[in-house]
N, C-alpha and C positions, 0 to 999 in steps of 0.2 A: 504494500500500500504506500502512495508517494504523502510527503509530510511537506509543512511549512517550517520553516523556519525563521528564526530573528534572533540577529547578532548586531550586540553594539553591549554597552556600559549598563550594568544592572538596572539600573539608577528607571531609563527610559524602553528595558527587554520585559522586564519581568512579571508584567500586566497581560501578557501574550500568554502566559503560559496557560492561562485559564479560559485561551479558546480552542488549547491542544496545540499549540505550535511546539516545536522544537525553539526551546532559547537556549541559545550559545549565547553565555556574559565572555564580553573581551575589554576589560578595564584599560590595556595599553594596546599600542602598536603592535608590539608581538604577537598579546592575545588573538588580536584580530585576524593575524595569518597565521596563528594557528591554527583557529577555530576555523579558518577557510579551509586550510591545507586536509583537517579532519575531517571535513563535511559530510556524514553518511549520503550511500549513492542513493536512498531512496527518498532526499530531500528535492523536491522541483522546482520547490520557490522559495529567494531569500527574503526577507524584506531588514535593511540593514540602516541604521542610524546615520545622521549625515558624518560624524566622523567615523566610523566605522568604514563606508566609500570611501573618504579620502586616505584610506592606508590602501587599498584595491583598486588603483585604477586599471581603468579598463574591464572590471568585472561586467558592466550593462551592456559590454559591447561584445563579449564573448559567446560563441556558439556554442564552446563545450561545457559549459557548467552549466545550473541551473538559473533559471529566469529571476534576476534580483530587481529588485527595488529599492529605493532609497525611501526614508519617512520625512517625510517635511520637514521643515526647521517652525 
């Protein structure tokens, strides 16, 4: 079954988790490509924080991962 997910800083993830998303917390830089680099394959959609993007570019423009989004500011 494919999952949602949402990564970025606890602070603005951790309200997701109560519609079944997948939250990956990435408090720094690191975390962030971490939590990318870990991504289960049966994740189809990210929806990720605006800093969270700015450690990934290029992620919205990519075919081979899953369909991200960015959350508003």
């Amino acid at each position: 079954m494919s999952t949602v997910a949402v990564l970025g800083a606890r602070a603005l993830v951790q309200g997701f988790a109560l519609t079944g998303a997948r939250v990956l917390v990435a408090e720094t830089a690191a975390d962030v490509r971490d939590q990318w680099e870990r991504m289960p394959n049966d994740v189809l959609v990210v929806i990720v924080t605006p800093s969270a993007a700015a450690e990934l570019p290029g992620i919205r423009s990519s075919a081979d991962g899953p369909m991200t989004v960015v959350m508003p500011t």
